[in-house]
Biopython code that builds the backbone (N, CA, C, O; Angstrom):
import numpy as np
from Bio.PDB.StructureBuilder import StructureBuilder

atoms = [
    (1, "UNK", "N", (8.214, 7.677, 39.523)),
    (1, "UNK", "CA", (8.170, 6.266, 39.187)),
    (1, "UNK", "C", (6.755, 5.857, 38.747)),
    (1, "UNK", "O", (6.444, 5.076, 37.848)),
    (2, "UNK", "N", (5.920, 6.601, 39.630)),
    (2, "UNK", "CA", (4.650, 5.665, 39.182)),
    (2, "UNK", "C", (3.912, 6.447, 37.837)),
    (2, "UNK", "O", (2.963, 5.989, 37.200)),
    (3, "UNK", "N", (4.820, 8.148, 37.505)),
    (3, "UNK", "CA", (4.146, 8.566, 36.205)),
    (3, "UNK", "C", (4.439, 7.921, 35.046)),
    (3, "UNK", "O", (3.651, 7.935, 34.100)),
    (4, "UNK", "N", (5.961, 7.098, 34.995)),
    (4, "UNK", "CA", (6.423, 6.137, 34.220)),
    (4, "UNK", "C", (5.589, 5.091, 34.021)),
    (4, "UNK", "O", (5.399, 4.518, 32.948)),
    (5, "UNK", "N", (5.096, 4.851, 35.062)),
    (5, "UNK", "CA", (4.412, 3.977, 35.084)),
    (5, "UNK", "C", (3.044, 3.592, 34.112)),
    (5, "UNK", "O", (2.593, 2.671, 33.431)),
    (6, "UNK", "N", (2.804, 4.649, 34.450)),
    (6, "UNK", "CA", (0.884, 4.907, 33.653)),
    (6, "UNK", "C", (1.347, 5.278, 32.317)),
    (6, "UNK", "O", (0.775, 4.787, 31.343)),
    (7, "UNK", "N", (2.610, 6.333, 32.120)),
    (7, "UNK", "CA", (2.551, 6.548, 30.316)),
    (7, "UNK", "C", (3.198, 4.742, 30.046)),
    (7, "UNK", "O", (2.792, 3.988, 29.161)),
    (8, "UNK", "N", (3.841, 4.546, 30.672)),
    (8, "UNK", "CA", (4.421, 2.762, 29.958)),
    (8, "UNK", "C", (2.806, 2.289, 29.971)),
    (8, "UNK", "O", (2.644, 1.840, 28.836)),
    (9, "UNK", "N", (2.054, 2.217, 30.398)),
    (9, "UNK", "CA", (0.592, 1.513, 30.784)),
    (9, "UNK", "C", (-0.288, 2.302, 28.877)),
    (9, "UNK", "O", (-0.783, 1.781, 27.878)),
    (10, "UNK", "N", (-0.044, 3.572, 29.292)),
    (10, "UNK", "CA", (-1.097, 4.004, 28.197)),
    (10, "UNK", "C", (-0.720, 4.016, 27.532)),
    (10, "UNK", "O", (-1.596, 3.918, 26.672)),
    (11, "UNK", "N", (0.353, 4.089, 27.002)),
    (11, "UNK", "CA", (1.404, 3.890, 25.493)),
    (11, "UNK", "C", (1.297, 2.633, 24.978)),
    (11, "UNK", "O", (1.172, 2.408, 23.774)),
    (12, "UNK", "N", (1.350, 1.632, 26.011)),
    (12, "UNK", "CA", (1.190, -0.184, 25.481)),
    (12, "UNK", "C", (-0.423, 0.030, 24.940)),
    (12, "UNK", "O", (-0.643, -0.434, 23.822)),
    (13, "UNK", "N", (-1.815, 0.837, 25.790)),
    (13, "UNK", "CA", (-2.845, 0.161, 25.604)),
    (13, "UNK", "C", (-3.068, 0.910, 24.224)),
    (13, "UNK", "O", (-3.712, 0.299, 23.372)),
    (14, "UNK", "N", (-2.606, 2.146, 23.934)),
    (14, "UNK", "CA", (-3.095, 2.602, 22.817)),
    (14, "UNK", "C", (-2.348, 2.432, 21.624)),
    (14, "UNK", "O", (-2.647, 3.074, 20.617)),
    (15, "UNK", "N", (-0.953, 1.243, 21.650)),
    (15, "UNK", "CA", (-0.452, 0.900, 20.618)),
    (15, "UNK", "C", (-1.430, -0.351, 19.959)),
    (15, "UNK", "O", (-1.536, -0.744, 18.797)),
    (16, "UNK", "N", (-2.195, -0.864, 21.423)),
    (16, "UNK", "CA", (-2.901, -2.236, 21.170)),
    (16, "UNK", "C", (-3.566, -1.920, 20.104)),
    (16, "UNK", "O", (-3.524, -2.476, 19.006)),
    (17, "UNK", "N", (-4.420, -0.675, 20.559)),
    (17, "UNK", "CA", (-6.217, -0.234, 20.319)),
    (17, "UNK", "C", (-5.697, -0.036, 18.318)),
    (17, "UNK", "O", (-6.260, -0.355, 17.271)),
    (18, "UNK", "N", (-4.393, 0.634, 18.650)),
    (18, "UNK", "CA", (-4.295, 1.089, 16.872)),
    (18, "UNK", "C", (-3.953, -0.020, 16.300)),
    (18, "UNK", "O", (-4.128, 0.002, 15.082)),
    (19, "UNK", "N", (-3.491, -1.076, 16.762)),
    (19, "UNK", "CA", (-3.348, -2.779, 15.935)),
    (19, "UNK", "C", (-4.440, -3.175, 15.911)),
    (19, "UNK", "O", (-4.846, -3.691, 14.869)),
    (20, "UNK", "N", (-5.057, -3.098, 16.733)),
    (20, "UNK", "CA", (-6.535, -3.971, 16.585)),
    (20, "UNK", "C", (-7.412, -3.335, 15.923)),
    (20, "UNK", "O", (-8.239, -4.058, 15.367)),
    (21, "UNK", "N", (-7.571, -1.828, 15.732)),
    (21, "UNK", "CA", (-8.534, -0.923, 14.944)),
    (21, "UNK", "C", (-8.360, -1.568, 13.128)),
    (21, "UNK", "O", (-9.221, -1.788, 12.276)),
    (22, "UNK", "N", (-6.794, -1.715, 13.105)),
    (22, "UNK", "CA", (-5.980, -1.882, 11.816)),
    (22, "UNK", "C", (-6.251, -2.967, 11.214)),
    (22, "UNK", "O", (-6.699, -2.993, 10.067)),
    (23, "UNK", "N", (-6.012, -3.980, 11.911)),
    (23, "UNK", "CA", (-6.406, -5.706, 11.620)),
    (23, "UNK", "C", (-7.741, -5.695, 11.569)),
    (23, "UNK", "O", (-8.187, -6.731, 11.075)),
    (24, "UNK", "N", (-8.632, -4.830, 11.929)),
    (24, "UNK", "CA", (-10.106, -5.051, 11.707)),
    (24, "UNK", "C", (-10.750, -4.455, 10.303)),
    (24, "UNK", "O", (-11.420, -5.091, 9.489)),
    (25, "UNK", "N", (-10.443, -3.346, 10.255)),
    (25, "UNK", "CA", (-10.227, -2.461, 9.075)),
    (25, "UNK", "C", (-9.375, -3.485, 7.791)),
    (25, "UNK", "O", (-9.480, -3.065, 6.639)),
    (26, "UNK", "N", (-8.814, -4.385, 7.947)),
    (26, "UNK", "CA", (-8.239, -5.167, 6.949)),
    (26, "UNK", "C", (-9.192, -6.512, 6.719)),
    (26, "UNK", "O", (-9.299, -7.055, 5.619)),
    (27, "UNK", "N", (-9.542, -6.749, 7.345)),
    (27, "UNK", "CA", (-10.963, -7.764, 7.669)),
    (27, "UNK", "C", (-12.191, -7.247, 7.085)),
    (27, "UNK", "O", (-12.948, -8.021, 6.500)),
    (28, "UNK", "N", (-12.417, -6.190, 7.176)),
    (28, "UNK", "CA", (-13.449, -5.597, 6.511)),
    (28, "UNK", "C", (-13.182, -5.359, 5.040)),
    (28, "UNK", "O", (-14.245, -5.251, 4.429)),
    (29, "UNK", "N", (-12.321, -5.265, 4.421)),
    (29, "UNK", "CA", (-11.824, -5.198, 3.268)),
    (29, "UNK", "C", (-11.795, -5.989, 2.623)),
    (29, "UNK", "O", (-12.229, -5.924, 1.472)),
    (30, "UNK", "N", (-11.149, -7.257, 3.261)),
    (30, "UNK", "CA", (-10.931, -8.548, 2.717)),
    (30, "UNK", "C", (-12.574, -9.128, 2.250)),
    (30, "UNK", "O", (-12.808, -9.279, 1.051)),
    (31, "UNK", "N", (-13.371, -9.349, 3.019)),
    (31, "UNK", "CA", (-14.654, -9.787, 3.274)),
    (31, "UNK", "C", (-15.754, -8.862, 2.060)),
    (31, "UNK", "O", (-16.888, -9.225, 1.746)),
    (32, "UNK", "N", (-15.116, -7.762, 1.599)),
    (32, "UNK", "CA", (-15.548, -6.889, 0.901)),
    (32, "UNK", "C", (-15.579, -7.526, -0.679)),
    (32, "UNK", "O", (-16.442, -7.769, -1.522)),
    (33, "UNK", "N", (-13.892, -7.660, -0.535)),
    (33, "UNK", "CA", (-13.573, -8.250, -1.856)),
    (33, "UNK", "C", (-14.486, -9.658, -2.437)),
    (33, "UNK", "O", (-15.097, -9.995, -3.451)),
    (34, "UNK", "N", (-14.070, -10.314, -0.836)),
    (34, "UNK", "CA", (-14.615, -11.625, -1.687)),
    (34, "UNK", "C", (-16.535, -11.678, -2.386)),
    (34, "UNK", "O", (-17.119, -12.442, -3.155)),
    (35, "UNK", "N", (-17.052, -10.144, -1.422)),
    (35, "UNK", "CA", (-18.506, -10.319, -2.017)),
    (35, "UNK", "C", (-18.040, -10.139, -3.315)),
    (35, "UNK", "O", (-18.111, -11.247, -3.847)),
    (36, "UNK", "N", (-17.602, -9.328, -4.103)),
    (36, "UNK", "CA", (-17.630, -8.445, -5.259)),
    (36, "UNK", "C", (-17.248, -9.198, -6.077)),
    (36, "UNK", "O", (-17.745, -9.074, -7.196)),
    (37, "UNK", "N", (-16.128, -10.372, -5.837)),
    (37, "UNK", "CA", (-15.481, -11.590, -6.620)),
    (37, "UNK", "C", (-16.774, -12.600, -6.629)),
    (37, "UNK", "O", (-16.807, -13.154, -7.727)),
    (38, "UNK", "N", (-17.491, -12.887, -6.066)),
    (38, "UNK", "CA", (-18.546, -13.831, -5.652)),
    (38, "UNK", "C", (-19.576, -13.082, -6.405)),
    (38, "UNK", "O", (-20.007, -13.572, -7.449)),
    (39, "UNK", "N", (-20.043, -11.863, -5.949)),
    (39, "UNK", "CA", (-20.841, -11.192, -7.401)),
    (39, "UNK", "C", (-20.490, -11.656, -8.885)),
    (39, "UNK", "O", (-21.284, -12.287, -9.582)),
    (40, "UNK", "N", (-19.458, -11.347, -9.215)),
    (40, "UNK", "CA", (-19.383, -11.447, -10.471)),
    (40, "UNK", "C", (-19.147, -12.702, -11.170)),
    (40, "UNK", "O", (-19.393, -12.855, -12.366)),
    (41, "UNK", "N", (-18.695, -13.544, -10.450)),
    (41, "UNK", "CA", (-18.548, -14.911, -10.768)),
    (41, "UNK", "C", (-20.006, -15.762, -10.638)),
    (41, "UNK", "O", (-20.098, -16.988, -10.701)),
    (42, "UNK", "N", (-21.045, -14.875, -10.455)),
    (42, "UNK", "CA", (-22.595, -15.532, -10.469)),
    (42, "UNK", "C", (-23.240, -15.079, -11.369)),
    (42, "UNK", "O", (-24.464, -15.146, -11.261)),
    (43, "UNK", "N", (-22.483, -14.284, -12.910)),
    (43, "UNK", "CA", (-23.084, -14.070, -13.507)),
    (43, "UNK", "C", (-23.090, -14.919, -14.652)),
    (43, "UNK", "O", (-23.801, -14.968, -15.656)),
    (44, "UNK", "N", (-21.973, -15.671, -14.181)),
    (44, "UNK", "CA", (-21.496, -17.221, -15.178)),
    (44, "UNK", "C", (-22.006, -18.327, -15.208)),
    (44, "UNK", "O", (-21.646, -19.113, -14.333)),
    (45, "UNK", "N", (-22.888, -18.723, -16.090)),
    (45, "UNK", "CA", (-23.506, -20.356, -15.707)),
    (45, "UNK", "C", (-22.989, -21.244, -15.666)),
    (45, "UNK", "O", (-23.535, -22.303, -15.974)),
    (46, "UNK", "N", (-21.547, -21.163, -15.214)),
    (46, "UNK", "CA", (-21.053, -22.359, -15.482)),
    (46, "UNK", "C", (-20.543, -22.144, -14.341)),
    (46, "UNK", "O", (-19.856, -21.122, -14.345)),
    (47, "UNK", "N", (-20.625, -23.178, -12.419)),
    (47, "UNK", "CA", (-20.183, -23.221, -11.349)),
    (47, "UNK", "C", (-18.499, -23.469, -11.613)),
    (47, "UNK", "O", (-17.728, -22.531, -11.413)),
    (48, "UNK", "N", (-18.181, -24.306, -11.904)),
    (48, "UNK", "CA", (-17.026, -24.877, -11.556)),
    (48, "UNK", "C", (-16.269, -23.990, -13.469)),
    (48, "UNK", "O", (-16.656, -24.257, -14.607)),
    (49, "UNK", "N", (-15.462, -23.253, -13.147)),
    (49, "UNK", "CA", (-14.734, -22.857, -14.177)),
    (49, "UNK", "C", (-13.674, -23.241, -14.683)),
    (49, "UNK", "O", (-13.115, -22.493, -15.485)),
    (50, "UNK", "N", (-13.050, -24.633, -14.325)),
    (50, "UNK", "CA", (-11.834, -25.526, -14.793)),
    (50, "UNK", "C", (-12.957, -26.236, -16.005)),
    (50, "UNK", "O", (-12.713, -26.627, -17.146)),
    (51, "UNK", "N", (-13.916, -26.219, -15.432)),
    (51, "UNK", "CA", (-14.714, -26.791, -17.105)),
    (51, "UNK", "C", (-14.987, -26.557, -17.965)),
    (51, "UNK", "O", (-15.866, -27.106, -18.628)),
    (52, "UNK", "N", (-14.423, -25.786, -18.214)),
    (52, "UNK", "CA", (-14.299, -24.478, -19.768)),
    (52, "UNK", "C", (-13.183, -24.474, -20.050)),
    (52, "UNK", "O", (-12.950, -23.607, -20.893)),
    (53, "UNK", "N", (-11.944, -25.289, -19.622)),
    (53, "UNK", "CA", (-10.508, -25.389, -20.435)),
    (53, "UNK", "C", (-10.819, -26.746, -20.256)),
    (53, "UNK", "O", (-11.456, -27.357, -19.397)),
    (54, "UNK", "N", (-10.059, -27.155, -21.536)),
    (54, "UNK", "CA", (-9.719, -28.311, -22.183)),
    (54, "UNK", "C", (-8.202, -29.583, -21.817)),
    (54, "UNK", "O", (-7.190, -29.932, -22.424)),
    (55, "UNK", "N", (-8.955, -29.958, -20.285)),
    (55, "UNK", "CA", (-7.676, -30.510, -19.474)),
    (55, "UNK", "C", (-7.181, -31.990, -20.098)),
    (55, "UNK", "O", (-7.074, -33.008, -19.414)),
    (56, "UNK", "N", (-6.945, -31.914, -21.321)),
    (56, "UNK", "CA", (-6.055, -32.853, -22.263)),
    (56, "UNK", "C", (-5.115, -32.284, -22.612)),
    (56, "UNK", "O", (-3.972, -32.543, -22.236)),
    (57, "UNK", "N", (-5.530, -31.142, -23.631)),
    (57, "UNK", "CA", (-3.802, -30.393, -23.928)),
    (57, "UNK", "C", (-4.535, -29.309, -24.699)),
    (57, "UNK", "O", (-5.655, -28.797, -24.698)),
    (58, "UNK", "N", (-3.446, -29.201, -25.325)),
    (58, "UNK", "CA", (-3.761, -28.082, -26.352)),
    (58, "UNK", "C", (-4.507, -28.449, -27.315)),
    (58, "UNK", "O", (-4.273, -29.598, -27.689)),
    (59, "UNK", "N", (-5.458, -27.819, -27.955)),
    (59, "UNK", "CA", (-6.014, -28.291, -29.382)),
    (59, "UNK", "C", (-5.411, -27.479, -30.384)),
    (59, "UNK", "O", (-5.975, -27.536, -31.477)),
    (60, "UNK", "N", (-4.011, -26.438, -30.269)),
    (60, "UNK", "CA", (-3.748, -26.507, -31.817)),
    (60, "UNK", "C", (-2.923, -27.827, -31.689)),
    (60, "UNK", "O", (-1.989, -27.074, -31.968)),
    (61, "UNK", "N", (-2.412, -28.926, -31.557)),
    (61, "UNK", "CA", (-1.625, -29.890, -31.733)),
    (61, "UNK", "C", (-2.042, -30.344, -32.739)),
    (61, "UNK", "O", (-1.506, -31.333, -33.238)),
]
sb = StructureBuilder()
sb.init_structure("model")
sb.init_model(0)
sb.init_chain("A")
sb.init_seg("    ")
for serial, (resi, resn, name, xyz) in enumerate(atoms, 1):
    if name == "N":
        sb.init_residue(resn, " ", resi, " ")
    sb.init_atom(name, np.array(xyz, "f"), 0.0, 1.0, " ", f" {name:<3s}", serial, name[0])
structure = sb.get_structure()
């Protein structure tokens, strides 16, 4: 009973450890991206980029 016990115990803690290793590892990725998107979007002088389309309409009309 009580060897049931400890594999039910170490089976839960090391399903934790591999979710939490996983979700962190995806966090690090994410945080990755946004430098590299943020890099390259500073090579544009223009901050706000809705200001480079023409929010009336189309100009072939």
């Amino acid at each position: 009973m009580m060897k049931r016990l400890n594999k039910l115990v170490l089976g839960i803690s090391f399903l934790f450890l591999v979710i939490s290793i996983t979700a962190g590892c995806g966090m690090g990725k994410e945080a990755e991206i946004k430098k590299s998107f943020e890099k390259t979007l500073s090579m544009y002088p223009i901050k706000n980029l809705e200001d480079l389309y023409d929010k009336e309409g189309y100009r072939d009309d």
